[in-house]
DOVOZA-774467 format. One line per 2 residues: their letters; for each residue x, y, z of N, C-alpha, C, CB. Coordinates in steps of 0.2 Angstrom, whole numbers, plus 5000, padded with zeros to 4 digits. Glycine has a CB too. Example, Ala and Ser with C-alpha at 12.3 -4.5 7.8 and 13.67 -1.06 7.14 Angstrom:
! residues 2
as = 5066:4972:5039:5062:4978:5039:5066:4984:5039:5057:4978:5045 | 5064:4989:5035:5068:4995:5036:5064:5000:5039:5070:4997:5029
***
This chain:
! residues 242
xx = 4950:5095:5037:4952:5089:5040:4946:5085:5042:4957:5090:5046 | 4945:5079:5042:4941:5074:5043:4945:5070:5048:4938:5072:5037
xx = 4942:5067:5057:4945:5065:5058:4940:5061:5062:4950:5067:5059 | 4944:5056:5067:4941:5054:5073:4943:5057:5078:4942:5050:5074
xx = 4939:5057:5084:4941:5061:5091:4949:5060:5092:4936:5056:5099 | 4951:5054:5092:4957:5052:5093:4959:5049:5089:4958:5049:5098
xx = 4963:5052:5083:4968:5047:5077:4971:5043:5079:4973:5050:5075 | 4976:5044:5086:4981:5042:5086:4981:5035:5092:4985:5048:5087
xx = 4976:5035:5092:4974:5031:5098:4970:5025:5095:4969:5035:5102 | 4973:5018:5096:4971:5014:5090:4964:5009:5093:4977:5010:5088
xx = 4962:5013:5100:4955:5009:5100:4950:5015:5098:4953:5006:5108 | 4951:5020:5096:4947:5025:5096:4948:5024:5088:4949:5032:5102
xx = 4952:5022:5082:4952:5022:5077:4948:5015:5075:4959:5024:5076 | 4949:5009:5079:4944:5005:5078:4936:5005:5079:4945:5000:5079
xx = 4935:5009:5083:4928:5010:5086:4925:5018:5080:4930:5012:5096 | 4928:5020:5076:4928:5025:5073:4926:5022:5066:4934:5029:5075
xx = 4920:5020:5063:4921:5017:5056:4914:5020:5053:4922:5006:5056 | 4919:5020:5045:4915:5022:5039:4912:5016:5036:4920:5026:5035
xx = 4907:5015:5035:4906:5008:5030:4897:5008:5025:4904:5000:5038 | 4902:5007:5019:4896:5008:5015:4892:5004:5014:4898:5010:5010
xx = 4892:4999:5016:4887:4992:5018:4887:4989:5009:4875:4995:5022 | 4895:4989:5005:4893:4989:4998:4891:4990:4993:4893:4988:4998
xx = 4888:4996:4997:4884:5001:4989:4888:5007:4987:4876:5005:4991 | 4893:5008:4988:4898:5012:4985:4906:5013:4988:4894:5019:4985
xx = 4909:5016:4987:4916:5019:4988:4915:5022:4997:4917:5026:4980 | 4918:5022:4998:4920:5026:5006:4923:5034:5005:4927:5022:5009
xx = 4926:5035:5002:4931:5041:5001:4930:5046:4994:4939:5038:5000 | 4929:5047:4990:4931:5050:4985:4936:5059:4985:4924:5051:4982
xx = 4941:5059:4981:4946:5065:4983:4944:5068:4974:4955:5061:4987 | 4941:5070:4972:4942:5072:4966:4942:5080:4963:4938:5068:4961
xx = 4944:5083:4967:4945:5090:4967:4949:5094:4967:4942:5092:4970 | 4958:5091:4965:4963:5093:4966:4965:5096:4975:4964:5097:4959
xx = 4960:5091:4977:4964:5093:4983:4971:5092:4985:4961:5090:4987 | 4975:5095:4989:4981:5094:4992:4983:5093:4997:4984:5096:4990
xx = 4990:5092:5001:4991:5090:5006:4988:5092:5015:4996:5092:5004 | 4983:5099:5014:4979:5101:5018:4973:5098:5019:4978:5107:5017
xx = 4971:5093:5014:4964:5089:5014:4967:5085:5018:4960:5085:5006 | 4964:5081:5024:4969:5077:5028:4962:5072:5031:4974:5081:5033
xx = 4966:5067:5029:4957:5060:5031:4962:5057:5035:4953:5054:5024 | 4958:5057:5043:4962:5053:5047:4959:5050:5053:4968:5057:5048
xx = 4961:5045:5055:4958:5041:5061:4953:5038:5059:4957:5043:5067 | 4951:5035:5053:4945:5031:5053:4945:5023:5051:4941:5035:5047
xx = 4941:5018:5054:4942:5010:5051:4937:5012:5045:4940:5002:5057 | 4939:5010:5039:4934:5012:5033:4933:5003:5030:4939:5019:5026
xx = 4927:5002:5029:4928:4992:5029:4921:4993:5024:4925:4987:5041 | 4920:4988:5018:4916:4986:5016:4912:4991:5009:4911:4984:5021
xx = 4918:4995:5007:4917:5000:5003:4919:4996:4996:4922:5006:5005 | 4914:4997:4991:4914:4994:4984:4913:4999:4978:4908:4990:4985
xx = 4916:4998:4973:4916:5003:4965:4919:4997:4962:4922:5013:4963 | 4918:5002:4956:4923:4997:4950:4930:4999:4952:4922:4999:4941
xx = 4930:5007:4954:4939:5004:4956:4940:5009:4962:4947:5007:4948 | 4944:5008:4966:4944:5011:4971:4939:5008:4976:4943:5016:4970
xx = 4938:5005:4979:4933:5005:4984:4933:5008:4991:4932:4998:4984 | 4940:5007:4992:4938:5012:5000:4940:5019:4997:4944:5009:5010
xx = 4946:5021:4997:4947:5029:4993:4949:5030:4987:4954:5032:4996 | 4944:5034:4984:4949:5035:4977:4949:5043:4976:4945:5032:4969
xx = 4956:5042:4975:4959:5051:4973:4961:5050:4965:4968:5053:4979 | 4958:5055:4963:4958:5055:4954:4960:5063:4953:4950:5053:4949
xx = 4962:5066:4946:4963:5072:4945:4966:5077:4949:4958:5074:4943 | 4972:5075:4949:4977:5079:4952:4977:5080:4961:4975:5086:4948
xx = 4971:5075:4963:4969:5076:4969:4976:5072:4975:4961:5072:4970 | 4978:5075:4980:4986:5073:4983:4985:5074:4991:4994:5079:4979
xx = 4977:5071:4995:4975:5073:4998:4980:5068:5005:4969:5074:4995 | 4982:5070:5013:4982:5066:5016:4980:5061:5018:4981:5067:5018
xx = 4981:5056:5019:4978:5048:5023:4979:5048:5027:4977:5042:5023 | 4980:5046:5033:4984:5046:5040:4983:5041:5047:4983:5052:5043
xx = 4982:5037:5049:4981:5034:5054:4975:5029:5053:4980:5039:5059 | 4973:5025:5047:4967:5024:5045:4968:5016:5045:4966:5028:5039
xx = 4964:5012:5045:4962:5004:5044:4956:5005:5038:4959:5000:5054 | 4959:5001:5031:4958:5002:5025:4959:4993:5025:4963:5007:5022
xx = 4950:4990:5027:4949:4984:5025:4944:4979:5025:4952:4982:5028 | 4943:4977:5020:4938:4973:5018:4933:4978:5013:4934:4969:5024
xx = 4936:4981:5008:4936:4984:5003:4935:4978:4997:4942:4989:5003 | 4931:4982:4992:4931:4979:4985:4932:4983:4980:4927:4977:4984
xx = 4934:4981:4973:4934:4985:4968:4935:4980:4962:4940:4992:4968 | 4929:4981:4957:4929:4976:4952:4936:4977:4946:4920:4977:4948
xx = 4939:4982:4946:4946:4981:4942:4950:4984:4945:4945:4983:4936 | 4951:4991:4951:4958:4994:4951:4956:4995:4959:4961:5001:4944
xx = 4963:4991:4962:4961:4996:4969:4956:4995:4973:4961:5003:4966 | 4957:4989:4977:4951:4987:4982:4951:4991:4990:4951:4977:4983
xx = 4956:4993:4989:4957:4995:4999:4960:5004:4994:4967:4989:5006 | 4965:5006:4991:4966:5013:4990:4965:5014:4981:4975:5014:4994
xx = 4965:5018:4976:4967:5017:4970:4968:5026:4967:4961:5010:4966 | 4973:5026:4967:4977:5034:4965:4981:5034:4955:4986:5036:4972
xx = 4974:5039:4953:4975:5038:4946:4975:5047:4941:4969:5032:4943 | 4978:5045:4937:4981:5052:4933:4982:5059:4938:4975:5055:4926
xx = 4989:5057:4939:4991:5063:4944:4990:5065:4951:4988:5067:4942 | 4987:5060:4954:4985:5059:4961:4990:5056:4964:4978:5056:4963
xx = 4994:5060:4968:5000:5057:4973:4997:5058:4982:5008:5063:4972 | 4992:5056:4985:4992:5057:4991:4997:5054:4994:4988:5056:4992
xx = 4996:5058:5000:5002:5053:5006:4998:5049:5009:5006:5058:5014 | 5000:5043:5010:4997:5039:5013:5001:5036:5018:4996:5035:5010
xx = 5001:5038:5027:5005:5037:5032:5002:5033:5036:5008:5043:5036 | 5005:5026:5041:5002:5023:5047:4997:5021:5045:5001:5026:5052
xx = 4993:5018:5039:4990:5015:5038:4990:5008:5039:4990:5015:5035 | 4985:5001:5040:4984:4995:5040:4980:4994:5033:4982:4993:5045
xx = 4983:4993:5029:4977:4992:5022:4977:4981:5022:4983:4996:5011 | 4972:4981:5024:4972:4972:5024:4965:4970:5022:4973:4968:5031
xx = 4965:4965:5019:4960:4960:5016:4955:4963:5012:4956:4956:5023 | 4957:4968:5007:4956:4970:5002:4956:4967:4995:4958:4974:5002
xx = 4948:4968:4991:4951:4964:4985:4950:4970:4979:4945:4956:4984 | 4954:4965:4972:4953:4968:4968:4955:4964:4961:4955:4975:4970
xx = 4955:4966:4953:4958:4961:4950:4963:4965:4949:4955:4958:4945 | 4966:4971:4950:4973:4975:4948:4976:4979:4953:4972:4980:4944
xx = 4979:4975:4959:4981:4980:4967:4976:4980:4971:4982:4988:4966 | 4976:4973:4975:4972:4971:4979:4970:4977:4986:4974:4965:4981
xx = 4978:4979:4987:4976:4984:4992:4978:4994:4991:4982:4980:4998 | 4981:4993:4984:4982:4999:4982:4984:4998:4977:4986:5002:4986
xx = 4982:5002:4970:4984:5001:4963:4985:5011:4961:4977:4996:4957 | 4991:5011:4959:4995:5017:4956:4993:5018:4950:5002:5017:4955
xx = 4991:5022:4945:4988:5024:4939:4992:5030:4937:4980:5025:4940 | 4999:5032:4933:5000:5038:4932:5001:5045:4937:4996:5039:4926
xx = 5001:5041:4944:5002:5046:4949:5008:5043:4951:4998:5047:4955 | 5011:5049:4957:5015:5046:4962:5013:5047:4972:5022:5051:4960
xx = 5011:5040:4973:5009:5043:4978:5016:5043:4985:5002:5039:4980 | 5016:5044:4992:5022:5041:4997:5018:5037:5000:5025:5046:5003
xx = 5020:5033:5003:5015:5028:5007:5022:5025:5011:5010:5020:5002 | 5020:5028:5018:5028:5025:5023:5023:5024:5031:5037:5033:5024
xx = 5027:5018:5033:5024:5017:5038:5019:5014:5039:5024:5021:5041 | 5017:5008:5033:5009:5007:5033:5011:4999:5034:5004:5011:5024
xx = 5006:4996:5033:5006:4988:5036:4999:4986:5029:5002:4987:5047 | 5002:4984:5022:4998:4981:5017:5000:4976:5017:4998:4984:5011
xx = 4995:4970:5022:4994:4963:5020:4988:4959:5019:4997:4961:5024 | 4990:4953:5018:4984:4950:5017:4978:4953:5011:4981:4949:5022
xx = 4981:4956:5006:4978:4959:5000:4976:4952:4997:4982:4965:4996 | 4971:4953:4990:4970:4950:4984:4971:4952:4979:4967:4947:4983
xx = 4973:4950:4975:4970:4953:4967:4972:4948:4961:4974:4960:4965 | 4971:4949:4956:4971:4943:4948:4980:4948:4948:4962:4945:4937
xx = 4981:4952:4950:4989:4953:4948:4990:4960:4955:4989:4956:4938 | 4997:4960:4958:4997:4966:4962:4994:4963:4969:4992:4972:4959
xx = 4993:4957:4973:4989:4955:4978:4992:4963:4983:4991:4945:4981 | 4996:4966:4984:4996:4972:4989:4997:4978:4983:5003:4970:4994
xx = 5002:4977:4978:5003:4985:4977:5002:4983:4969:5011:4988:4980 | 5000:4988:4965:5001:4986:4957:5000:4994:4956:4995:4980:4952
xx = 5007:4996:4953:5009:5000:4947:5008:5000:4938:5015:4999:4948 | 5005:5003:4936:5006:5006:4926:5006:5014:4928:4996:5003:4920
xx = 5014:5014:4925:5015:5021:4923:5016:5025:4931:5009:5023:4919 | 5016:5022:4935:5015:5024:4943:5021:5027:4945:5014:5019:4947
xx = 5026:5030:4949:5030:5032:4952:5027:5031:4961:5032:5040:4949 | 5028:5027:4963:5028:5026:4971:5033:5027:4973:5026:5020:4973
xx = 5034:5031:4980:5038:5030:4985:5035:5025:4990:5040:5036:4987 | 5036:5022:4992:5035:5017:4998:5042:5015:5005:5034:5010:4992
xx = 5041:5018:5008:5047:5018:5014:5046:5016:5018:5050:5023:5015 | 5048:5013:5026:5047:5009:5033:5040:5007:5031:5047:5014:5041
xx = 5037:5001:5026:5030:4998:5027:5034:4991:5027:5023:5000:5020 | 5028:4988:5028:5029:4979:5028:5021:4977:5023:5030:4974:5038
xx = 5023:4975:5018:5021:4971:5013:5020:4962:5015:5026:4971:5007 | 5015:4960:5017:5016:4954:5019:5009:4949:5019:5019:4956:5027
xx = 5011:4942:5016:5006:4939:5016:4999:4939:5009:5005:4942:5023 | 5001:4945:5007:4997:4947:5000:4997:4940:4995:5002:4954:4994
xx = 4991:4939:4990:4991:4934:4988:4987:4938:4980:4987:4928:4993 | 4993:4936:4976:4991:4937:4968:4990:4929:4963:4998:4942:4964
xx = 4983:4932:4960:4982:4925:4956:4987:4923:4950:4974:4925:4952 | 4989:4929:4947:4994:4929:4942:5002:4928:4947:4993:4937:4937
xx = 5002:4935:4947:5010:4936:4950:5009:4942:4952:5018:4936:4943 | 5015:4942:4957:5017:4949:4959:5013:4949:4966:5014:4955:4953
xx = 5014:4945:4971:5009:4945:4979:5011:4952:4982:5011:4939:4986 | 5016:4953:4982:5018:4960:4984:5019:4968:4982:5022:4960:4985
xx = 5023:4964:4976:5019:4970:4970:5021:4968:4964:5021:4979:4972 | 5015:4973:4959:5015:4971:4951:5016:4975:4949:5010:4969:4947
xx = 5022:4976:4942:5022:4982:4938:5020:4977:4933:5030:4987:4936 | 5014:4975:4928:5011:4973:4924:5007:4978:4918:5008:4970:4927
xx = 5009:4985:4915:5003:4988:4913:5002:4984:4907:5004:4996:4911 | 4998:4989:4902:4995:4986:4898:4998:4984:4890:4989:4992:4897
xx = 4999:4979:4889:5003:4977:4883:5011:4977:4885:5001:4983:4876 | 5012:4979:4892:5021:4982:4895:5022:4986:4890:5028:4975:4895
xx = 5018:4993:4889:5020:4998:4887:5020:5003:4891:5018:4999:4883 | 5019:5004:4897:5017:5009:4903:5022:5005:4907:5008:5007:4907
xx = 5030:5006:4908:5033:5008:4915:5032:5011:4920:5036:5009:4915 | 5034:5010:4927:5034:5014:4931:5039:5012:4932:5030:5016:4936
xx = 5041:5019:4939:5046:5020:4941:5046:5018:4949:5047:5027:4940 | 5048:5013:4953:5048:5012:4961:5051:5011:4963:5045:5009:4964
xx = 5051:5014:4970:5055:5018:4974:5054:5015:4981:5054:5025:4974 | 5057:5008:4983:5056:5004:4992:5062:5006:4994:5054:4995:4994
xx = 5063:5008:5003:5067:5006:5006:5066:5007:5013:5071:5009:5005 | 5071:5002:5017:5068:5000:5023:5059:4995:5024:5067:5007:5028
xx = 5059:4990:5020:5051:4989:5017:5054:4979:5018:5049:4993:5006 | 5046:4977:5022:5049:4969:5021:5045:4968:5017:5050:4964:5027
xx = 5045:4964:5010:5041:4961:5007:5041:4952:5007:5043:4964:5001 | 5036:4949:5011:5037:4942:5013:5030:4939:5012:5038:4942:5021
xx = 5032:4934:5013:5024:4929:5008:5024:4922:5008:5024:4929:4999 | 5031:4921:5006:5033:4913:5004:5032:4912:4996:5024:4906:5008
xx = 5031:4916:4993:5030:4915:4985:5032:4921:4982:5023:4914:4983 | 5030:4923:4975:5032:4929:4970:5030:4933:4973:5031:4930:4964
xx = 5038:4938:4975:5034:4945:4979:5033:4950:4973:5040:4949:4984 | 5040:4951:4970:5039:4956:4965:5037:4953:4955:5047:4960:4965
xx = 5033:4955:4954:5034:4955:4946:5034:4961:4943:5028:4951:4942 | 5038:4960:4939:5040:4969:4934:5039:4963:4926:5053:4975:4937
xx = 5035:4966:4922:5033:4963:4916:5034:4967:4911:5027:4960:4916 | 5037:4975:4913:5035:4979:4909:5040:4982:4909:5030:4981:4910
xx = 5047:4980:4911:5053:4983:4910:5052:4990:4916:5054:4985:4900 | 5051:4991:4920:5049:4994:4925:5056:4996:4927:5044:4991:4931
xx = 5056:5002:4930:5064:5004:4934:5061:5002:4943:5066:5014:4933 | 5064:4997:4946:5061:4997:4952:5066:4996:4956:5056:4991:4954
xx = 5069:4999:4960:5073:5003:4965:5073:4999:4971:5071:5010:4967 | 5074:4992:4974:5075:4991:4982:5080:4994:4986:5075:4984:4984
xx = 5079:4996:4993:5087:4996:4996:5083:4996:5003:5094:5005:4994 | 5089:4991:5005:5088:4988:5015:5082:4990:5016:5092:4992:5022
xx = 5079:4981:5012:5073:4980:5011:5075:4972:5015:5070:4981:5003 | 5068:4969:5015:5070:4963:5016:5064:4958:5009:5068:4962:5025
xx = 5069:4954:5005:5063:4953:5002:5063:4944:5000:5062:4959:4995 | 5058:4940:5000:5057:4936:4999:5058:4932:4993:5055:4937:5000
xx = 5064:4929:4992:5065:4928:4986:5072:4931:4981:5058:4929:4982 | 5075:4938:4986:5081:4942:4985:5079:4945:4980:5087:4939:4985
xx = 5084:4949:4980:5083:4958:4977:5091:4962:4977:5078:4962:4984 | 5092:4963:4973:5097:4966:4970:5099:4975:4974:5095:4966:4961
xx = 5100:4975:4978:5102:4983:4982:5103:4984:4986:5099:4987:4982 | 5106:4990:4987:5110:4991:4993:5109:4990:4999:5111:4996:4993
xx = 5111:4987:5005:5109:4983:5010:5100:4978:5012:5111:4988:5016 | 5100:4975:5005:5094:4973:5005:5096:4966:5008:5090:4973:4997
xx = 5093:4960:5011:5094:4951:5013:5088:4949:5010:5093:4948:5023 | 5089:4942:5012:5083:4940:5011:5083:4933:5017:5083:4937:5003
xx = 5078:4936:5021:5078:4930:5028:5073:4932:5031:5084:4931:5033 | 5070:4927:5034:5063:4927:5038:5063:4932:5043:5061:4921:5043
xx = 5057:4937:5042:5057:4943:5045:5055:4941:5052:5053:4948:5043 | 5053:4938:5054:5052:4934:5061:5046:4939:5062:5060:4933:5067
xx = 5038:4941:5058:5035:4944:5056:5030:4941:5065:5034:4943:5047 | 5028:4946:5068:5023:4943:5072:5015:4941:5069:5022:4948:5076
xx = 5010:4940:5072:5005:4935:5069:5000:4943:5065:5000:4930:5077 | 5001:4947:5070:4998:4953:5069:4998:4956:5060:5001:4957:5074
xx = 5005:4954:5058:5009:4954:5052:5012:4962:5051:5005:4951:5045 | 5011:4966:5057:5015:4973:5058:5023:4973:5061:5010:4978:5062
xx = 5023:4969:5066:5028:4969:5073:5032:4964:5071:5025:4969:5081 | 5037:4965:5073:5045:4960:5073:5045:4956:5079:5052:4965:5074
xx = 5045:4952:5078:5046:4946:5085:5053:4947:5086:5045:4936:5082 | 5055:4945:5093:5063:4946:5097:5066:4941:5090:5065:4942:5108
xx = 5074:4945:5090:5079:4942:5085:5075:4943:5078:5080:4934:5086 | 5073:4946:5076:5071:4948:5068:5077:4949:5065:5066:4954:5067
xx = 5079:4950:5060:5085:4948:5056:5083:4957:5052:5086:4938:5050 | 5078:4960:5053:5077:4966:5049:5077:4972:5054:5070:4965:5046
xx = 5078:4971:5062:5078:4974:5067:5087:4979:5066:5077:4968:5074 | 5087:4983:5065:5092:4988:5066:5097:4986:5059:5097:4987:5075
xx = 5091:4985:5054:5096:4983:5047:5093:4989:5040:5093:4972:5044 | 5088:4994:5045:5087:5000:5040:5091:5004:5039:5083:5003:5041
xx = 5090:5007:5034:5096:5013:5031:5098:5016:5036:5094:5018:5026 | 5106:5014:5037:5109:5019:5045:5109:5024:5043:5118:5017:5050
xx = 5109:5029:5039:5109:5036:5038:5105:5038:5038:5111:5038:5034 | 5098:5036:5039:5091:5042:5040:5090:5042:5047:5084:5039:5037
xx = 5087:5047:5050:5083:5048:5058:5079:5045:5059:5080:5054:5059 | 5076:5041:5064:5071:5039:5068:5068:5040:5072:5070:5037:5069
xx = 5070:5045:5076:5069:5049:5080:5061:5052:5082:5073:5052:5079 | 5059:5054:5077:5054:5057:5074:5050:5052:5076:5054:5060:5068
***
């Protein structure tokens, strides 16, 4: 484990930063690590590669992220804030991934992995396609995050299934998830299986207790303003307790 004094503590997680001053990547996971590698409590900011710039988990590597502020990241083609490729599924929990660029998954691009990513706040991303999330061949679970605000030059501000030639489907998997913007949240160009359910999404979405209505999104773009229309409209059959 790599952490900060205090994870969980979110002035002790901004005061806690990794910054490569843009001479390289922040993170590298490429040693099939797994769920016991655990990176957590750090603001990681100004991390640059060709792909990946703040974390990149490759080769089988499925390592923890936890509690982390993942922003103002770059990456000249995949994955400017996270980017998980051939077989790398980390968990990715309680994140803020924002104001990340990239031309393919401004704030997280999927490559032939499956990663979880719940509970995280990916807004205000960029990218030429994916401005928050871009999938080829990917399997994401994505559950209790808000997608919000992302800006793609092509399509897909929220998220892209665009692989290469649309011969690379994935598989995705949101629920309980607001996806908001004002514009194209989802593009699936590639015949993608993509799964919403009691979601909130911009532009409507085909699944089980999904709307489509202003999330009455606070400025912060994580927290629900009073009367949110997404407030007690997540899947009533799971726990939250926890």
């Amino acid at each position: 484990t790599v952490r900060s004094l205090e994870p969980n503590d979110s002035d002790n997680v901004a005061s806690t930063v990794i910054n490569p001053n843009g001479l390289g990547r922040a993170f590298y996971f490429g040693g099939q690590e797994q769920a016991d590698s655990v990176l957590k409590g750090f603001t990681i900011i100004n991390g640059n590669a060709s792909s990946g710039g703040g974390v990149y988990c490759c080769n089988n590597s499925s390592p923890t992220i936890a509690n982390c502020a993942i922003t103002d990241n770059s990456a000249d083609s995949y994955g400017g804030g996270i980017y998980c490729f051939n077989n790398s599924s980390p968990s990715i929990v309680n994140c803020a991934i924002s104001d990340n660029t990239a031309q393919i998954g401004g704030g997280i691009c999927v490559v032939e992995s499956g990663p979880v990513i719940s509970n995280c706040a990916i807004t205000t991303n960029s990218a030429d396609s994916g401005g928050g999330i871009a999938s080829v061949a990917g399997s994401p679970t994505i559950f209790n995050c808000t997608v919000s605000y992302n800006n793609a030059a092509e399509d897909g501000n929220g998220l892209a299934c665009n692989s290469f030639q649309q011969q690379f489907p994935s598989d995705v998997q949101l629920k309980n998830c607001i996806l908001w913007n004002g514009g194209s949240e989802i593009w699936n160009n590639d015949n993608s299986t993509t799964t919403i359910s009691y979601s909130d999404v911009y532009g409507g979405w085909g699944g089980e207790g999904n709307i489509e209505a202003n999330p009455l999104l606070h400025p912060d773009g994580r927290h629900l303003e009073a009367g949110s229309p997404c407030i007690d409209a997540a899947d009533p059959s799971e726990d939250y307790t926890g």
